[in-house]
N, C-alpha and C positions, 0 to 999 in steps of 0.2 A: 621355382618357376612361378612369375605371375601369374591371375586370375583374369582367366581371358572369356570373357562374353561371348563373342563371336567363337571361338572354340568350342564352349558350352553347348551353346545350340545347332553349331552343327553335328555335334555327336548327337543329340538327340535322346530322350529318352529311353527308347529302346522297346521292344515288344511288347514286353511284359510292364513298364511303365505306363506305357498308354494305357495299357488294359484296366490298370489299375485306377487310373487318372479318371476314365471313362466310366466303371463302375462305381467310385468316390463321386462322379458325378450325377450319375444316374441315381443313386441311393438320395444324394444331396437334393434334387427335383422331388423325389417320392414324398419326402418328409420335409416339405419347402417349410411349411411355418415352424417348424423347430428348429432347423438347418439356419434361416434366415438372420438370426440372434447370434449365430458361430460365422457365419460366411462373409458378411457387413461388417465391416472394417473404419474406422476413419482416421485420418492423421494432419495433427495441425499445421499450422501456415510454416512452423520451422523446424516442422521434421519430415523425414522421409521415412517410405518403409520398404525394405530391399526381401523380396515375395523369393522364398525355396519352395522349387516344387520336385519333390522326390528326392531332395537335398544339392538340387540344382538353381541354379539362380536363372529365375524365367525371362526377365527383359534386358536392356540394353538398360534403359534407366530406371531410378526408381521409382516408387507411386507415391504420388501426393503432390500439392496436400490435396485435403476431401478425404470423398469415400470411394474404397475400393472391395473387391468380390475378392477370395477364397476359398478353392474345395477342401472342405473337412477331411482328414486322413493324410491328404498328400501333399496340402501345402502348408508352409508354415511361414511366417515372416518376422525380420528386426529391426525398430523401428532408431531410424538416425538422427541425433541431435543437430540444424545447422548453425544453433547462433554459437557466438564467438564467445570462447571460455578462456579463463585464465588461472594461472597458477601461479603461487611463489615458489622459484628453486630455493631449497636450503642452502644455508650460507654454507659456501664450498672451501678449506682448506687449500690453495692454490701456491705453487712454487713459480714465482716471476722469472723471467728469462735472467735475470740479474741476481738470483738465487735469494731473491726473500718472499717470504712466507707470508700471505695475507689472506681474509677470509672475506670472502663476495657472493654477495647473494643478489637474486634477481627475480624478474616476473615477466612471464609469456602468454601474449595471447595469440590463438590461433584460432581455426573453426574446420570442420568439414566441407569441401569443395566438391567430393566424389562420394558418395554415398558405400556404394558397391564395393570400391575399392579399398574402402574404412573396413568393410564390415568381412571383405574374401581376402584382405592380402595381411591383413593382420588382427594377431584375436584380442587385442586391448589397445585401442590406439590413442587414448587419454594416456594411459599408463605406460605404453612405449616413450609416447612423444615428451613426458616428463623425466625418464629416465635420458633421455636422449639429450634434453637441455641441457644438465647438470656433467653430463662429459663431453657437451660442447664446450659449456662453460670454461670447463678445465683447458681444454685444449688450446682456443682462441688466448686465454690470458697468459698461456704458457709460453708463450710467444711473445709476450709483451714486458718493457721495460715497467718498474713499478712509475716511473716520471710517465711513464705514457696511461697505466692502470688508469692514475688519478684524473691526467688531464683530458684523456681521449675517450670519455665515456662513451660520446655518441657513437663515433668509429668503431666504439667496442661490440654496440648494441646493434649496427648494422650488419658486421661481419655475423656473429652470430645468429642473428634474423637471415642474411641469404645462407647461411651453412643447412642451420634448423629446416629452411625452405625449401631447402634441394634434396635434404635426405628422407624426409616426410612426406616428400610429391609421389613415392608410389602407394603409400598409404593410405592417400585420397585429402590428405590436411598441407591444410594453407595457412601460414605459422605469418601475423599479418604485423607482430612488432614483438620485439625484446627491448625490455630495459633494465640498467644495473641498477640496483635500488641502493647500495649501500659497501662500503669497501672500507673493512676493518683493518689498521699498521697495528705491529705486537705494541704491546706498552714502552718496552725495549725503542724500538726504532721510534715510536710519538717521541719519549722523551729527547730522544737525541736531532730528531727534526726540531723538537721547540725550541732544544739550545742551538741552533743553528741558526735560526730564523733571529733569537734574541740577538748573538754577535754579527749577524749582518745589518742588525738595524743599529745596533751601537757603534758598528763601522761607518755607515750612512751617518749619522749623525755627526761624528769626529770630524769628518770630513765638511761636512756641512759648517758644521763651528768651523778649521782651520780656511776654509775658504772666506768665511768672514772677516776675521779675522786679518786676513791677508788684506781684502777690499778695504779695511778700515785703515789699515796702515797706508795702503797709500791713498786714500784720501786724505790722511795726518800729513802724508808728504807734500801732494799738491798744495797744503795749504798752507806747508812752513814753507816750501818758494814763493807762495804768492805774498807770505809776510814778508819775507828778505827783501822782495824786489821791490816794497811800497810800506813803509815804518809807519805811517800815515793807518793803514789798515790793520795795525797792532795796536796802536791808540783804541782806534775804533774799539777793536773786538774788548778792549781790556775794560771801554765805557761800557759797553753791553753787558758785559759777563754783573760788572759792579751793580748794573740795573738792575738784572735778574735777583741778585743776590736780595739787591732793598723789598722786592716784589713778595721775595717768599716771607721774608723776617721780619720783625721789626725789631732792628738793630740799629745801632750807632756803624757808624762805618767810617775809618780813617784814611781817608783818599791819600796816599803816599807821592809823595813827586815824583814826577817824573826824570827817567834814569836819562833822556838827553839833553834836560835842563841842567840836571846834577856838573852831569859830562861839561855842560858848557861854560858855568860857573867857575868849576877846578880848574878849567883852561884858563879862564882869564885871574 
């Protein structure tokens, strides 16, 4: 059962509390300047401090910051951190929904939202809310393909921040982000992903060559009908090609006759 304030107080101290409450106090007045050292309280701008009196939690909220009063004997208080703390989960051994084995580690920040509630509905709530990450952890990725581990970090970090957030709200903590830091494959599976990655990029390639390839061929085609259909542009190209040749070298070069003068000659 919760820690209920409104419950608290209306049960009430009880007879013999007061009585007590009231001669802790009266003693406390008698010996004010001694008392005064024990009673004066103060607590900084990001902490609170949650006042038991008789082992009862005396307000609705807590006190602070500043300074606050204390009767000697019957009350005592624990002072709450608010700023926002973080931890790394250890790297966690996880089985993927796709049955492989990886290890993930991660880091949560949270902070105190409810004072009271940190300090009466649970007696460690650093050390709960750490324990609690590390079998969320497990759980959320338990559910996940390893294709999604890798590429779905964010989704991963939110599910886990609203789970974190809903199970720590009676505790009084407010869990305000999770992130996966780090997501280890066995050696086993690395290696066998990098020959995978290697034969799809030498498939890509193959393929990249044979489509070349192809384009070049029929560009060689277009260009043997556009010879056929005009003998005029085979001359040409045949000058050209002999240019290039003089350009690079310095060579003698034997211009050979032409095959439809030859042709013409043998006919007559």
């Amino acid at each position: 059962e919760r820690f209920s304030v409104a419950a608290g107080e209306n049960n009430g101290l009880g007879c013999c509390g007061w009585i007590l409450v009231i001669i802790s106090a009266f003693f406390s007045i008698l010996i004010f300047p001694i008392t005064i050292f024990i009673s004066i309280k103060i607590v900084k701008e990001y902490e609170r401090a949650v006042i038991f009196r008789l082992g009862r939690i005396t307000a609705r909220k807590a006190k602070g910051p500043g300074i606050f009063f204390i009767i000697p004997c019957t009350d005592s208080f624990v002072k709450v951190d608010l700023r926002t703390i973080s931890f790394d989960i250890p790297p966690q051994e996880i089985l993927t929904k796709d049955s492989v084995t990886v290890s993930v580690d991660g880091v949560v920040y949270f902070r105190v939202n409810d004072p009271i509630a940190a300090v009466a509905n649970v007696s460690n709530a650093d050390y709960s809310t750490r324990l609690l990450a590390q079998t969320t952890l497990r759980n959320v990725l338990g559910t996940k393909n390893l294709s999604e581990v890798l590429s779905d970090r964010e989704g991963i970090s939110q599910s886990m921040q609203m789970n974190l957030d809903e199970a720590t709200g009676s505790w009084g903590i407010k869990v305000e982000r999770v992130e996966i830091k780090d997501v280890k494959l066995p050696q086993q599976l690395q290696r066998a992903m990098a020959t995978e990655a290697e034969a799809a990029r030498e498939a890509r390639a193959k393929v990249i060559a044979a489509e070349g390839e192809m384009n070049a061929s029929r560009a060689l085609k277009e260009a043997s009908l556009v010879i056929a259909e005009s003998p005029s542009a085979l001359q040409l190209r045949y000058l050209q090609t002999l240019s290039t040749i003089a350009a690079e070298k310095n060579s003698t070069i034997i211009f050979p006759l032409p095959m439809d003068i030859i042709s013409h000659f043998m006919k007559e």
